[in-house]
C-alpha positions in Angstrom: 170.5 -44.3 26.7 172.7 -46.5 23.9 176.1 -46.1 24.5 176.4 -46.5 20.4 177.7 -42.9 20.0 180.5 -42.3 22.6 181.7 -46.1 21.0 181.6 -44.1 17.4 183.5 -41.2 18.8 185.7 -43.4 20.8 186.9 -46.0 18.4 187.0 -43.3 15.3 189.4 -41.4 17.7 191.4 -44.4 18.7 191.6 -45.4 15.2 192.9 -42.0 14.4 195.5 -41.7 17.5 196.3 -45.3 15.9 197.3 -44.3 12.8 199.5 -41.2 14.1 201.6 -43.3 15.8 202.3 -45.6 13.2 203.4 -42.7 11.4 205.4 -41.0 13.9 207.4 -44.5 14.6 206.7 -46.2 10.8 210.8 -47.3 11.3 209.5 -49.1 14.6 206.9 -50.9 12.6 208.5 -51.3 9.1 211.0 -53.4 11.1 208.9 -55.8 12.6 207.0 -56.2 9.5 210.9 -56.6 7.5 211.6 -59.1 10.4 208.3 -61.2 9.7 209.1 -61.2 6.1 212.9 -61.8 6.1 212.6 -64.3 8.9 210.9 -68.3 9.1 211.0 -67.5 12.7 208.6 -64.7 12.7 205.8 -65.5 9.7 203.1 -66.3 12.2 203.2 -62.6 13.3 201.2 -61.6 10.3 198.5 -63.6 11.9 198.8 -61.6 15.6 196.7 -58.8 14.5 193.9 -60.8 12.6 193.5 -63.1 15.7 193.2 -60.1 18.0 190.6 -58.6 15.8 189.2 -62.1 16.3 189.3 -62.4 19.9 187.6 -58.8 20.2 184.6 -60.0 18.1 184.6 -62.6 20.5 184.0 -60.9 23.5 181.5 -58.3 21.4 179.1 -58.4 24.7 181.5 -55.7 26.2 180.1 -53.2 23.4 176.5 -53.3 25.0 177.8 -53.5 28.9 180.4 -50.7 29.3 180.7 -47.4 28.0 184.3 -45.9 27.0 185.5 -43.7 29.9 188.2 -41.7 29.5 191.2 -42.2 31.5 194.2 -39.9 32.6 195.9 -43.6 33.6 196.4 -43.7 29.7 197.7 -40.7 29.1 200.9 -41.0 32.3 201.5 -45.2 30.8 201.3 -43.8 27.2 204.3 -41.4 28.9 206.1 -44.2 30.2 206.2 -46.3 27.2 207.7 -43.5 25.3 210.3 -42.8 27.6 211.1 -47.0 27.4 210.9 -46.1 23.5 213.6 -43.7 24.1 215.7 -46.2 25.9 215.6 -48.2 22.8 216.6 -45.6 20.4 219.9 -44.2 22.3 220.6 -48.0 23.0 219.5 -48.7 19.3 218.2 -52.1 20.7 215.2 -52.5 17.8 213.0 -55.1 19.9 213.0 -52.3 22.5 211.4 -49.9 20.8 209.0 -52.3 19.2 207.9 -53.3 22.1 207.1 -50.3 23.4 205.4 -49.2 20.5 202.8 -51.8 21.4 203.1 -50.4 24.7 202.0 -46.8 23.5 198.7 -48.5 21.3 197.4 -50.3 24.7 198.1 -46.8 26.4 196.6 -44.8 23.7 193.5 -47.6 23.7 193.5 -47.1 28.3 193.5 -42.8 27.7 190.4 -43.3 25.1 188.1 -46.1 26.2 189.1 -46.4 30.0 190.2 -49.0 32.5 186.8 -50.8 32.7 187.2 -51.5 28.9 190.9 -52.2 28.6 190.3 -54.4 31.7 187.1 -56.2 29.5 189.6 -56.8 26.5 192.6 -57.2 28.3 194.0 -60.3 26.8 193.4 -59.1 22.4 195.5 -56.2 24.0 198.3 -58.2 25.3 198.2 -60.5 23.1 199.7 -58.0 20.3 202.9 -58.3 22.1 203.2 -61.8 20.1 203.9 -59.6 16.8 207.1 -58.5 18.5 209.8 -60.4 16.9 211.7 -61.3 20.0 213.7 -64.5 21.2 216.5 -64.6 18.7 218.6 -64.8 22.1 217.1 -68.2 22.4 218.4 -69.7 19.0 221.9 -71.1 20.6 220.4 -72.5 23.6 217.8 -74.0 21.5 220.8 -75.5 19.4 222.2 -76.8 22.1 219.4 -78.5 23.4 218.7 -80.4 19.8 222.4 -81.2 19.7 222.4 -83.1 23.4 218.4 -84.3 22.2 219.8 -86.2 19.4 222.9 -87.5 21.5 220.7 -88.7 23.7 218.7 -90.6 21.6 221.8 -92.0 19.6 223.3 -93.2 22.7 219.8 -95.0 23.4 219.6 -96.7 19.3 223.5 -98.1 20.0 225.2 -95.7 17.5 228.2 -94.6 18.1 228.4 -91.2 18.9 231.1 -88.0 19.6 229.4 -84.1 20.2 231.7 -81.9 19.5 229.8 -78.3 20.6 227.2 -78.5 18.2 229.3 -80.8 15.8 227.7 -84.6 15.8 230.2 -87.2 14.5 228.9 -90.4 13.9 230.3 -93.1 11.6 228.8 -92.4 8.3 229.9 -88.3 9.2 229.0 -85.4 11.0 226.0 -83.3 11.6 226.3 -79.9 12.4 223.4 -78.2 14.4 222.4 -74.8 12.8 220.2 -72.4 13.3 217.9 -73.2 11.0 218.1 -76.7 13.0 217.4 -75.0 16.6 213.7 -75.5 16.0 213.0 -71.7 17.3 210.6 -71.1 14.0 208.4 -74.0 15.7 209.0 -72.8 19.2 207.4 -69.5 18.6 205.0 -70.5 16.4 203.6 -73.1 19.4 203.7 -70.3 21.6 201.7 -68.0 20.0 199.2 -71.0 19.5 199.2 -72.0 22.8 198.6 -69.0 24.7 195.2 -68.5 22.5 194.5 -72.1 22.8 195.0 -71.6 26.9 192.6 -68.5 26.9 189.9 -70.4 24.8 190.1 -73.8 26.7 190.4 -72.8 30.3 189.3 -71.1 32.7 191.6 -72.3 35.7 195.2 -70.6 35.9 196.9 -73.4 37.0 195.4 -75.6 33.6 196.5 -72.7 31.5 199.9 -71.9 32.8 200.5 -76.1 32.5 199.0 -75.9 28.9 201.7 -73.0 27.8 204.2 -74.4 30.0 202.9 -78.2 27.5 203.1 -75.7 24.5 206.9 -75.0 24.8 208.1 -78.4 25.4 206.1 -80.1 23.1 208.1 -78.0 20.1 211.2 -78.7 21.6 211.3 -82.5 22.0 209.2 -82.6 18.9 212.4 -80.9 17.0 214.8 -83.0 18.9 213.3 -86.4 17.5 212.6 -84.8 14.0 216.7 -84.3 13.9 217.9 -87.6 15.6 215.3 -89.2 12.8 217.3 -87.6 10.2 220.7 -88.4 11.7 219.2 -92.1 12.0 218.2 -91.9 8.6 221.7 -91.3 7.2 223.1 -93.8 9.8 221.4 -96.3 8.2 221.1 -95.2 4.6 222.6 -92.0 3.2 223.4 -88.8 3.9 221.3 -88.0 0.0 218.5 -89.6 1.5 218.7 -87.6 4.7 218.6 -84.4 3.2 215.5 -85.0 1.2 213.8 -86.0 4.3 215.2 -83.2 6.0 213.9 -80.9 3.4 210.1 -82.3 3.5 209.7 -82.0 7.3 211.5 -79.1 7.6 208.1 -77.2 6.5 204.9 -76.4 6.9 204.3 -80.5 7.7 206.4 -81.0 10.6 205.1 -77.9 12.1 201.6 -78.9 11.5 201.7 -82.1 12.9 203.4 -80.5 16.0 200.6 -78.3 16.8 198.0 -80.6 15.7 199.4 -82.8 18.5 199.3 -79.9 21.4 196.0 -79.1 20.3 195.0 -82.4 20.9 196.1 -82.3 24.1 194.5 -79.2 25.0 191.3 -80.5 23.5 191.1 -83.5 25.6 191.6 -81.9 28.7 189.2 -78.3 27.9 187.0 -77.5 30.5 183.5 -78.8 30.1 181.1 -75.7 29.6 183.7 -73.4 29.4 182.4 -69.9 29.7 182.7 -67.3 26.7 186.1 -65.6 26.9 184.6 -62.7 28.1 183.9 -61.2 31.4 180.6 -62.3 32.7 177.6 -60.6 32.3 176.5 -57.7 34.5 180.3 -57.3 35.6 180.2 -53.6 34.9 177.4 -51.4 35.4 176.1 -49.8 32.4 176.7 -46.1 31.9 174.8 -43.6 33.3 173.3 -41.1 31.0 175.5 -38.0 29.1 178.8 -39.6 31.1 181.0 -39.4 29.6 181.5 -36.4 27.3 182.8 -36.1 23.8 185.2 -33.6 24.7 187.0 -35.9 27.3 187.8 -37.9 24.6 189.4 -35.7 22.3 191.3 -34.1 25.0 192.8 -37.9 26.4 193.5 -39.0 23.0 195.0 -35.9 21.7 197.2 -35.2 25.4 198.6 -39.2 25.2 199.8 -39.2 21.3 201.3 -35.2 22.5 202.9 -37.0 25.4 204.3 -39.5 23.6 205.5 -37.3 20.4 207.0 -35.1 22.8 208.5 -37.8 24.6 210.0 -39.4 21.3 211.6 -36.0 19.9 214.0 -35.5 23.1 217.2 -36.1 22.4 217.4 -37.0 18.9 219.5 -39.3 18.1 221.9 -38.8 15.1 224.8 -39.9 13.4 227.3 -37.4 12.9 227.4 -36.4 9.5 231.5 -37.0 9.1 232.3 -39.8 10.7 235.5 -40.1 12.0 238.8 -42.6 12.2 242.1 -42.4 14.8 243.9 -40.3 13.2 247.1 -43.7 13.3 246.2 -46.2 11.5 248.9 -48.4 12.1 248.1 -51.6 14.3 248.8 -52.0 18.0 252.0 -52.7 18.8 253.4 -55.6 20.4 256.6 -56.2 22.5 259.4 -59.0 21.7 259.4 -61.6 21.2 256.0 -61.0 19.6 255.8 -59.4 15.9 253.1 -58.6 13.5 252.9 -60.1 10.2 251.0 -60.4 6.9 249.4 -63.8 7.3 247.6 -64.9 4.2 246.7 -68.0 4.7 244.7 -66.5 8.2 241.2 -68.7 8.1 238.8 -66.9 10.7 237.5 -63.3 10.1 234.2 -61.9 12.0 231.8 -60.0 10.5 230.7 -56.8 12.1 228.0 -54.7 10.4 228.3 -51.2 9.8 231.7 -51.0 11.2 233.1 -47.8 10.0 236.6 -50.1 10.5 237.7 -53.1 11.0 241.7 -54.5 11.1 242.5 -57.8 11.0 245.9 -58.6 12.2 248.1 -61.7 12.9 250.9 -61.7 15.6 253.8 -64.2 16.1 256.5 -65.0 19.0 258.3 -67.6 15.7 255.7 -70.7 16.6 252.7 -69.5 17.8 250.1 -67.6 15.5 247.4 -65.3 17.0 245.3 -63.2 15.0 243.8 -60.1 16.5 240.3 -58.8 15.3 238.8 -55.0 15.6 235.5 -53.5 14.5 235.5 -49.4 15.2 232.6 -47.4 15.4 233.0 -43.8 15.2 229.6 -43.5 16.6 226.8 -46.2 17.0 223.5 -46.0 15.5 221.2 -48.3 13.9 222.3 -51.2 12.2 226.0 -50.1 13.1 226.4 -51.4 16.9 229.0 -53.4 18.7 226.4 -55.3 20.1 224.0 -56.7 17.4 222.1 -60.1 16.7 223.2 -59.7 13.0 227.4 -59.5 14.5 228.6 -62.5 13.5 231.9 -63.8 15.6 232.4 -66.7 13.3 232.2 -65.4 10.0 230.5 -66.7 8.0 229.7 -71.0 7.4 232.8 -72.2 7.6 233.1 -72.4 11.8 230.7 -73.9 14.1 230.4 -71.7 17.5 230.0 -72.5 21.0 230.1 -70.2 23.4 232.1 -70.4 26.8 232.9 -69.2 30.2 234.4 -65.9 31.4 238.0 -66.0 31.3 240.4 -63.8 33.4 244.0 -62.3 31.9 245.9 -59.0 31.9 244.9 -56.5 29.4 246.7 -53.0 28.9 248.7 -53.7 32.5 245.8 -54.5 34.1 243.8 -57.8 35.1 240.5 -57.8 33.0 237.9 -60.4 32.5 236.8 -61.4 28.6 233.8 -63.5 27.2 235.0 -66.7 25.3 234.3 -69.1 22.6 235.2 -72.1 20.7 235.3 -72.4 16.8 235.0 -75.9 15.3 235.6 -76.3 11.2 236.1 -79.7 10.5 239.1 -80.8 12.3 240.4 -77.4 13.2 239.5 -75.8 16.2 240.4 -72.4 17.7 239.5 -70.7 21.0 238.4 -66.7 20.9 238.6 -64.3 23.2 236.6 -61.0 22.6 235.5 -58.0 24.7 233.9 -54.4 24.5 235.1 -51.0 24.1 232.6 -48.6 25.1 232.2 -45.5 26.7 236.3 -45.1 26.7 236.1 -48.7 29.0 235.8 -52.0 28.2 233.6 -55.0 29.5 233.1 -58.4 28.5 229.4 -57.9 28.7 227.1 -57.2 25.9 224.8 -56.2 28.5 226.7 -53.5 29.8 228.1 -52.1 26.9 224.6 -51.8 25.9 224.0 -50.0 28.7 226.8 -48.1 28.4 225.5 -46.7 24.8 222.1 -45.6 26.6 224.2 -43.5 28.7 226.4 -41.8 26.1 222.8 -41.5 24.2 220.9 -39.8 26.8 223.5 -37.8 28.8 226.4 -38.1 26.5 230.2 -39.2 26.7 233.0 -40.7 24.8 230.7 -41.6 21.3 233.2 -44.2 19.8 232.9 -47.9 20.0 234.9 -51.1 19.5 234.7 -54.7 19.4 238.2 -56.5 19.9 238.8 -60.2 19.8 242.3 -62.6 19.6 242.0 -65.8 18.5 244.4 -68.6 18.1 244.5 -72.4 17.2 244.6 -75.4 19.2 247.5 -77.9 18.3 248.1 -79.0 21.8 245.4 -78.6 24.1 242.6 -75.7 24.6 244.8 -75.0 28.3 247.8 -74.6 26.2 245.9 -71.9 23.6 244.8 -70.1 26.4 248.5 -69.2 27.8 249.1 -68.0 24.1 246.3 -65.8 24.2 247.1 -64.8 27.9 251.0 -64.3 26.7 250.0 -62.2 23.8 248.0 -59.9 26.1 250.8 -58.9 28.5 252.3 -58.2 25.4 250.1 -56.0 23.4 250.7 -52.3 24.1 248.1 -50.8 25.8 244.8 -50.6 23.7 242.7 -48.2 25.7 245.6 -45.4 24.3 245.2 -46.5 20.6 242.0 -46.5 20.7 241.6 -43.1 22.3 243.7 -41.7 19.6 242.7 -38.5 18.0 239.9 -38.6 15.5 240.3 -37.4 12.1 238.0 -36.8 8.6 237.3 -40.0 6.7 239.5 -39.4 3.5 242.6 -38.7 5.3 246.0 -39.8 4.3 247.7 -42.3 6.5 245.4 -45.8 5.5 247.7 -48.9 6.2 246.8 -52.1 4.2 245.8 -53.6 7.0 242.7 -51.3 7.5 239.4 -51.4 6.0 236.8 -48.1 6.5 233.1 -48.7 5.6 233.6 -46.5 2.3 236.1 -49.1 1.0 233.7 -52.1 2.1 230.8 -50.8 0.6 229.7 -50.3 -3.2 228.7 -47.0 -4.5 
């Protein structure tokens, strides 16, 4: 008997659970599709779905071998993901949920069509994870590895060279590394390229994993030698003429000749007679006749997209409608010899979005100058989170940021450990020291205060939020700026009590200049 009417049922009804889902989580999907747009990083995931509708053509044969078979496997992973959807939402960690949402269309695809099937297109399934626009964690690193790249390579050519965190001084001036210099646009892109190309070309795990494995280095050193030829380039002519080249292989050239050169390599080592992508003939045994039944398909589709939709509307997630502020707006003391003072000609101020405050205050013992930073959250939700890619410590061009170790010191009494980093602008430099308040505690980790934020999500807590960084100078030494920072500290007054201040109404009297809401930041 053909099998051509239960793969008419089956794909209309996948096609239709599809579509719900989309709907249910468009946000999900509207931000991926804003990040491919908005980002050079992420344009080749407009290309993720066309190739998978690609590689399903190319294994077509499974249409006339296997049958769709309903599966209740579907319908308990389609659960699963939505939980892990969940996760992301109270967490409001945006890659989370799109992830999962890819999760949900392979579990939707498993309920509908069966193991046999997703097992026969396994890899077009998977494969969608590439539209996920995930690895911005990756653009420092990546920075850092260009900076040391070019060094390197300098050292090796006899110029004379000084790396400054991800400042290059070299005679004729100074580089510095950016983001858009990290190479990660060209990193993903080979990625993506390479794991097809690895699925086409071999058949042997240990040729594919090495090809991948080929497929991120190659990018890497390839970006590394594109930047220390521009450096070379001004070294030896001008800095004009180094930004022209910059801006020609910066594009669409540079990254083709990068993946023309991996797919050389791949080409010259493909297997000979290498077998259609698909699984072999006669893997699966053809269907038996009237098995399966229409009705089992309609009843796994429709119970996995119910699963999931009931799933997704526990514990909504919603930003109180009046947000709040502590109810004394005055900043946090300080004991003598420290004071607080208007300092105008302060240089350094982060940029935190969607902070319903932020104060920006400088201290002073009569010599030494450190200037204290807070973004408050009356409640996190999207786009308003003390942990967020788009949080910007520096703020703005002006400094050059390199992170550094933990550091241990005395906060509120107590010892406490803070995450660090180091500011270069020019020949100014200043060390930072910043932490988390989350939860009613603090932590230096972004990890945990993430964490932290799924908990008061899920099962609820102290809602507000803060980020809190000092930074000061260095005139001396970097030892000497961190026993300012540490002497400020013990002096502070205790900042889990301020910040644990009653809450009042947005609009209340009581605003000190040195305070900024949202409503005042924002136009309209």
């Amino acid at each position: 008997m053909s099998t051509s009417p239960y793969w008419l049922v089956a794909s209309a009804l996948f096609l239709a659970g599809l579509a719900a889902l989309v709907g249910l989580f468009w946000a999900t999907a509207a931000s991926a599709v804003g990040t491919w747009t908005s980002s050079d990083s992420y344009n080749h995931c407009f290309l993720v779905i066309p190739i998978c509708a690609y590689l399903i053509w190319h294994r077509r044969d499974v249409f006339t071998r296997l049958a769709p078979r309903p599966s209740l496997w579907g319908i308990a992973a389609a659960a699963l993901m939505a939980v892990v959807w969940k996760l992301g939402e109270v967490s409001a960690l945006l890659v989370i949920q799109q992830l999962a949402l890819i999760g949900m269309t392979q579990a939707l695809f498993l309920a509908v069509m069966g193991p046999r099937v997703t097992r026969a297109l396994a890899f077009p399934l998977l494969y969608l994870y590439f539209a996920v626009p995930i690895g911005g964690f990756l653009i420092a690193p990546l920075q850092e590895t260009t900076a040391h790249i070019i060094v390197r390579l300098l050292q090796i050519s006899g110029v004379p060279v000084y790396l400054d965190g991800l400042l290059i001084h070299i005679p004729a001036g100074s580089f510095h590394i950016a983001e858009a210099c990290a190479g990660a646009r060209f990193l993903f892109t080979s990625l993506a390229i390479g794991v097809l190309a690895a699925n086409l070309f071999y058949s042997r795990w240990d040729r594919r994993i090495l090809f991948i494995v080929l497929s991120g280095l190659v990018p890497i050193l390839a970006n590394g030698l594109r930047a220390y030829g521009i450096v070379m380039v001004a070294h030896l002519d001008s800095f004009e003429l180094a930004g022209k080249v910059d801006h020609v292989t910066f594009g669409l050239v540079f990254l083709g000749l990068v993946m023309a050169i991996l797919l050389a390599l791949g080409m010259a080592f493909r297997e000979k007679g290498r077998a259609s992508a698909g699984s072999p003939a006669g893997a699966f045994a053809a269907p038996s006749s009237g098995d399966p039944s229409y009705p089992r398909y309609v009843a796994s589709g429709i119970a996995a997209f119910a699963v999931v939709a009931g799933i997704s509307g526990l514990w909504r997630v919603q930003a109180p409608s009046d947000f709040v502020r502590p109810a004394e707006l005055s900043a946090p003391g300080i004991d003598d010899p420290w004071t607080s003072f208007d300092n105008r000609s302060r240089d350094w101020r982060p940029s935190f979005m969607g902070a319903d405050i932020e104060l920006v205050q400088s201290y002073t013992d009569g010599e030494r100058i450190v200037d204290l930073y807070l973004a408050y959250y009356a409640s996190q939700r999207q786009g308003a989170e003390v942990v967020n890619q788009q949080n910007n410590l520096a703020g703005g061009a002006t400094w050059s940021l390199a992170q550094g170790p933990k550091v241990d010191a005395v906060l509120d009494g107590g010892p406490a450990k803070f995450a660090s980093a180091r500011l270069v602008s020019g020949r100014a430099v200043r060390i930072v020291w910043y932490w988390y308040w989350v939860d009613g505690e603090f932590t230096a980790s972004p990890v945990i205060a993430k964490l932290r934020q799924a908990k008061v999500g899920l099962f609820g807590g102290s809602h507000p939020a803060a980020f809190i960084a000092g930074s000061t100078k260095v005139s001396d030494s970097e030892a000497v700026a961190a026993e300012v920072l540490q002497d400020f500290l013990r002096n502070l007054h205790p900042l889990s009590e301020w910040l644990a201040l009653p809450a009042m109404p947005f609009g209340a009297t009581g605003a000190t200049s040195m305070i900024t809401t949202r409503a005042e930041r924002e136009p309209g």
